[in-house]
C-alpha positions, -999 to +999 in steps of 0.1 A: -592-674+058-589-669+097-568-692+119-565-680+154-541-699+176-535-694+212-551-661+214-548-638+245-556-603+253-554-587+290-554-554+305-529-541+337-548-523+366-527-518+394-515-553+405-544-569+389-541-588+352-581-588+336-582-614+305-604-604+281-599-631+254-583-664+269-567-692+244-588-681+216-583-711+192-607-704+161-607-714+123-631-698+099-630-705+059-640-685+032-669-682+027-687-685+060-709-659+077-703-661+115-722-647+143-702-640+178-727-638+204-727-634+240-735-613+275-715-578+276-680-581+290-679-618+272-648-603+253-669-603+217-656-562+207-621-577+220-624-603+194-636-580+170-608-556+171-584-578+175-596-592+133-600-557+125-564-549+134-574-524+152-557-532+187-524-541+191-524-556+225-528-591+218-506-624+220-507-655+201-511-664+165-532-647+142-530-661+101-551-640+078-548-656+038-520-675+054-501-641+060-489-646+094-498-611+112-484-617+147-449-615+129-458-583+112-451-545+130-479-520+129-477-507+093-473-541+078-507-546+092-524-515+085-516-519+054-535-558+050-566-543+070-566-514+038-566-543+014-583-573+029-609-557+055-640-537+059-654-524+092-691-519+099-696-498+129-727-498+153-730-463+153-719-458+118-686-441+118-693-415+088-677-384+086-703-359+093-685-325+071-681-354+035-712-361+017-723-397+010-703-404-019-672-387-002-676-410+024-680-439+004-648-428-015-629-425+017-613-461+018-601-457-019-586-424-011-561-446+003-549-465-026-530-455-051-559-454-081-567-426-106-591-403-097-617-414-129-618-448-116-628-440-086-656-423-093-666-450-116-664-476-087-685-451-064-708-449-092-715-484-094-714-490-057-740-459-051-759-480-075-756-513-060-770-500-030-799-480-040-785-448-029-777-425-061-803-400-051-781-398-018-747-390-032-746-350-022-766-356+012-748-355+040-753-376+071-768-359+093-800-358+067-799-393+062-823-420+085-800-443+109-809-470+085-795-453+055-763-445+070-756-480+080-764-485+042-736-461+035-714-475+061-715-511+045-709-492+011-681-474+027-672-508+039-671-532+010-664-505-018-624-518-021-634-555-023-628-565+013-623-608+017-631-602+051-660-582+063-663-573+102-697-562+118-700-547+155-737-548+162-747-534+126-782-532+139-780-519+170-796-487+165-820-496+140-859-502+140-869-537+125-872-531+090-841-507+085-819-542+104-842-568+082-826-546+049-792-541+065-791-585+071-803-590+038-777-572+024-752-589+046-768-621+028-763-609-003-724-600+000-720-632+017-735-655-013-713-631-032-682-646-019-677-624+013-667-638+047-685-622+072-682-621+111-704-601+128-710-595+169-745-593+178-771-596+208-801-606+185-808-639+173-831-629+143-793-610+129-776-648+134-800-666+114-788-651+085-753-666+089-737-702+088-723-706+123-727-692+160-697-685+183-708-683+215-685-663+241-685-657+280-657-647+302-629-639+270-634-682+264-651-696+232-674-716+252-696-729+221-691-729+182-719-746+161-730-747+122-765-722+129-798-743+131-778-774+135-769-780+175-737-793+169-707-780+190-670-785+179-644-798+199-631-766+199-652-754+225-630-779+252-601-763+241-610-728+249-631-740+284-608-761+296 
């Protein structure tokens, strides 16, 4: 699914060359639901965007479904993070003037997909989440925890393989995140990879496997609940 090899990311100040992700070596198979975890400035968002294909700054090797992104040029990869990703945002991302099945609609407004078909897959997505008698509110009259419901609707609406989670819970009470990581459950025994950065450890008992980051390294990688470190975790410390 993911293969990382020789990952790197860095930022110019003046003289000075900061690393925020160093030899990043990382494999993840379908399937799996990984948790990144980590103190702030550990390079976790870094990681993050860099899957989401949202930055550009990167070196190294990055394979996503064997397609080898570092060769590809901006558009080439937009175009895989349309097909193959969905984004979950902390702070929810939706468009505050489109109601809540507009918003939903958004990521197949991109694809080239009659118009009655798309309203029959927001149908059954609005349905799959509980939130019909929300499709003409608009956010700003929604709870926080119902427009992270949206967002992961909005999210995983076009299928994504991969699913990508930065601090889904963040600004969430306790139940709203309980229903928001039992939904990630749910995807995930579905078939969807997740990866998701978060602070709690409640959120990565959900998943399979903990990456643990400090400093830009990978300085642990284990199955969750099990102890076990990978070998892996040498390579990036070393």
């Amino acid at each position: 699914m993911i293969e990382l090899t020789n990952v790197e990311r860095s930022y110019k100040a003046g003289h000075e060359q900061t690393f925020v992700l160093r030899r990043i070596n990382l494999l993840i198979q379908p399937g799996e639901f990984v948790t990144v975890m980590g103190p702030s400035g550990a390079g976790k968002s870094s990681l993050l965007n860099t899957l989401a294909l949202l930055d550009d700054g990167w070196t190294g090797e990055y394979l996503l479904d064997g397609e080898a992104i570092h060769r590809m040029q901006r558009k080439q990869r937009a175009e895989v993070a349309r097909r193959k990703i969905g984004m979950v945002f902390q702070s929810y991302h939706l468009l505050d003037d489109l109601t809540v099945a507009e918003n939903i609609d958004l990521p197949l407004s991109y694809k080239n997909m009659p118009r009655s078909e798309r309203q029959a897959l927001v149908a059954d997505t609005l349905d799959r989440f509980g939130i019909v008698g929300k499709k003409d509110l608009y956010p700003s009259q929604l709870s926080g925890g119902q427009q992270q419901v949206v967002g992961v609707a909005r999210a995983v609406i076009h299928s994504p393989s991969l699913l990508l989670a930065d601090e889904p819970t963040g600004n969430l009470h306790s139940a709203q995140a309980t229903d928001i990581m039992r939904l990630f459950r749910s995807l995930n025994e579905a078939g969807t990879t997740i990866l998701q950065v978060s602070h709690s450890e409640s959120n990565a008992a959900y998943g399979t496997r903990v990456i643990e980051m400090r400093d830009g390294w990978i300085t642990e990688d284990r199955a969750n609940g099990s102890g076990s470190t990978s070998a892996q975790t040498g390579t990036n410390a070393a």
